[in-house]
N, C-alpha and C positions, 0 to 999 in steps of 0.2 A: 199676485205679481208685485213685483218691486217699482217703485217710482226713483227715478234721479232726476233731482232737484238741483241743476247746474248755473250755479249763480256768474253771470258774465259783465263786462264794461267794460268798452272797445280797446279789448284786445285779441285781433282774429284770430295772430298766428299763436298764439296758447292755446284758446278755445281748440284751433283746428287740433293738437299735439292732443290736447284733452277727451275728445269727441273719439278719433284716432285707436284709444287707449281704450278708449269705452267698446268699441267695434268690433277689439277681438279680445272678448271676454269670453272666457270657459262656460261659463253661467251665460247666457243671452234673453232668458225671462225677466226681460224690465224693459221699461219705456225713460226714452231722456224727454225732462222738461226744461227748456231753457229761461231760465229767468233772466231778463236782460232792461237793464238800469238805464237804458236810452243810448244805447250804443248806437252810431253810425250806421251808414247802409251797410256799410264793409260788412262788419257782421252778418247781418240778416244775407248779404249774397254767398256771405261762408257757408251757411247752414244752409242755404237752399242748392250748392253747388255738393257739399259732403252728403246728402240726406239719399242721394241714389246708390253710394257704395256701403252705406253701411246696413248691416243684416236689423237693429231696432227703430222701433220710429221717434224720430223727435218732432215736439212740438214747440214751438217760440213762442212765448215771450215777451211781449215788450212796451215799456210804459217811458211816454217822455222825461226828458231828462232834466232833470229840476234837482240838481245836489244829491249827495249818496240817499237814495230809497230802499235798499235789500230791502228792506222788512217786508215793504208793500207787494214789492214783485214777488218774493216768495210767497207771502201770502195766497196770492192769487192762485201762486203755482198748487199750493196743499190745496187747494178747492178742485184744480183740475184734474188732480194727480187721477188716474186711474186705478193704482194699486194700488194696497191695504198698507204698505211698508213704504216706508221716503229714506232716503239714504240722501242727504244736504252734499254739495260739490261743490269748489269752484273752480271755475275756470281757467285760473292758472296754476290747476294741477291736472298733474298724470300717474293713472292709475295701473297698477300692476294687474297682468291676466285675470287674476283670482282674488280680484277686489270686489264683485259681484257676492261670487260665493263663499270668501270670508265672512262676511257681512252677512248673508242668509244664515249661516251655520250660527253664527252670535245674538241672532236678531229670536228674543223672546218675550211673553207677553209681560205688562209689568213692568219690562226696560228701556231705557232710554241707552245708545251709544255713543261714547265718544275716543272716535278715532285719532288716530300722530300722524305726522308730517317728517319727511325726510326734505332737508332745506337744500336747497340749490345753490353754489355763489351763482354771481355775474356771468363767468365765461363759458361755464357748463350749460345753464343757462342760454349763451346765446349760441355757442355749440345746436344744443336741441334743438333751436329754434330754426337754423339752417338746415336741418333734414331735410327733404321734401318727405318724408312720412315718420309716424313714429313709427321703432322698431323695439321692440323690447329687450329680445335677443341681444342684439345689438349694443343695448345702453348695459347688459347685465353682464356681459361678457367683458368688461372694463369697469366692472364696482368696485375692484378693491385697488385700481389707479385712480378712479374720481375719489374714495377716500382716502389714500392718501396723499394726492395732491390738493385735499383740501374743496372740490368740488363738490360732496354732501359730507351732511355732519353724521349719518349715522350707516352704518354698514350691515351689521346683526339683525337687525331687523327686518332689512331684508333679506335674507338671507335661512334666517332661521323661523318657523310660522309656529305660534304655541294654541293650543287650543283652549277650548272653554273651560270656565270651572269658576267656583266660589271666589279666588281670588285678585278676580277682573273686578267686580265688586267694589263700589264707595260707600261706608258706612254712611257717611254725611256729605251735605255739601261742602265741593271746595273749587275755590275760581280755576286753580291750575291744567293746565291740558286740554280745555275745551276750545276745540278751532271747530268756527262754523266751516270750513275748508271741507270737514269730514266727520258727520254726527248721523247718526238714523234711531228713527223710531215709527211709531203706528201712529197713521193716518190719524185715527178716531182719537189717538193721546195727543196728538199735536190740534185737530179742530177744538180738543173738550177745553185748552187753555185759553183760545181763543188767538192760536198762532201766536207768530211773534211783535212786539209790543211794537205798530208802527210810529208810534212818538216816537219812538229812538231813531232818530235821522242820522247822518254824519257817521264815519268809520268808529266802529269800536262796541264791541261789549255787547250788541243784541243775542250772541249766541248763549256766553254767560246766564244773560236774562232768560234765553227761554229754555235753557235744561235744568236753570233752580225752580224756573214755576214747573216743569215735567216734574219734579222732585220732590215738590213742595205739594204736587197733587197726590204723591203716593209712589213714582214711578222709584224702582233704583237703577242707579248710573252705571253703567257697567264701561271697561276701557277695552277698546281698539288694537290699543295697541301688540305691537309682537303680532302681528296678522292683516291691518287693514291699511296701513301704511300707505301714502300718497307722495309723488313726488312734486313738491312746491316747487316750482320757478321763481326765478332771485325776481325781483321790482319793486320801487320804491313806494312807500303809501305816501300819497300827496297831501293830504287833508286828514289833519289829526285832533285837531280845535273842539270838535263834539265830545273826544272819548272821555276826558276828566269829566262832564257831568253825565255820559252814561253811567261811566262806573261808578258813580254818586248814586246816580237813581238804582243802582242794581244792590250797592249797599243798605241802601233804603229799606227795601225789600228784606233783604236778606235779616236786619235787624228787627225786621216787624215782626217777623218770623221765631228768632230766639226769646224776644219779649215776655 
């Protein structure tokens, strides 16, 4: 079984767009885990009011709110997981039908994934946000007006799905493309690292860090993209002061390594 690993911070009506997205998956063999960074009640009565119409079960979540913690809460989350396979999410995206089973079809021993993002501005954004449900149809039947009016940056991708093969493949590490947004791997490769480094507080750069130590154990990086694609919600990151010495500490790292 698959685990979804859905990292959230009070924002319902994404999370609910999000959840929504997850509900009518082609694929429905997986369990949603909500990780949740001290989010408000608002949250926790989203998820307890959404958890009766959706066909998976989720579980919440939630650790008080003391400054950006992902690390910690995910953590927790990989202890709970039920499944052998984690597919990372966050919450203010949404996933196309055949996000589940992209993802199963990619997902092999030895690899680590890392998925792409289709970026949203502001008005499309809050367009979505006004549904009262998500609709996929819906949003897909107007793709090639949202890109050209400039609404997401990438069209082809969705549109066209490529499948597996050697040249998903990363010889080496390299910082580019890795959104913790959308990454999976095995359960037992993410415990044997010791999950992700909760020293690293504040926005920025913990996912970097834990698919060079996946990498740096042996795993190889395989890309997402052309197939696993997520649609981000436009919003602003509020608190950016931590990332210059995450990305310090990940350089660290990474040099100890070439040495």
């Amino acid at each position: 079984m698959i685990s979804i690993l859905l990292a959230t911070y009070n924002w319902p009506q994404a999370l609910k767009l999000c959840l929504e997205s997850l509900g009518t998956q082609r694929d429905l063999d997986f369990e949603i885990i909500i990780a949740d960074d001290g989010s408000s009640s608002e949250t926790k009565i989203l998820v307890e009011t959404i958890q009766p119409g959706l066909p998976i079960k989720i579980t919440h979540l939630w650790q008080e709110d003391q400054g950006f913690r992902k690390t910690r809460i995910l953590n927790q989350a990989i202890e709970v997981a039920r499944g052998d396979y984690l597919i990372f999410l966050d919450g203010d995206c949404i996933v196309q039908p055949d996000f589940v089973a992209e993802h199963r079809k990619l997902s092999q021993a030895g690899y680590v994934i890392t998925g792409s993002r289709v970026l949203l501005n502001n008005k499309l954004t809050r367009q979505l946000l006004s549904w009262s449900h998500w609709d996929f149809k819906r949003f897909a039947s107007n793709l090639l007006n949202f890109r050209l009016s400039g609404g997401i940056n990438k069209y082809w991708p969705l549109k066209i799905k490529l499948g597996d093969g050697s040249w998903r493949n990363y010889k080496k590490f390299v910082w580019r493309r890795i959104k913790g947004c959308n990454m999976a791997c095995w359960k037992e490769d993410a415990l044997a690292i010791g999950g992700f480094d909760e020293t690293m507080t504040g926005w920025g750069h913990e996912d970097a860090d834990f698919v060079f130590r996946l990498q740096n154990r042996g795993l190889i990086r395989k890309s997402g993209s052309w197939s696993t694609e997520v649609l981000h919600l436009f919003h602003h990151i509020n608190d950016q002061s931590n990332a210059a010495e995450n990305a310090r500490r990940v350089r660290e790292k990474i040099l100890a390594k070439t040495r």
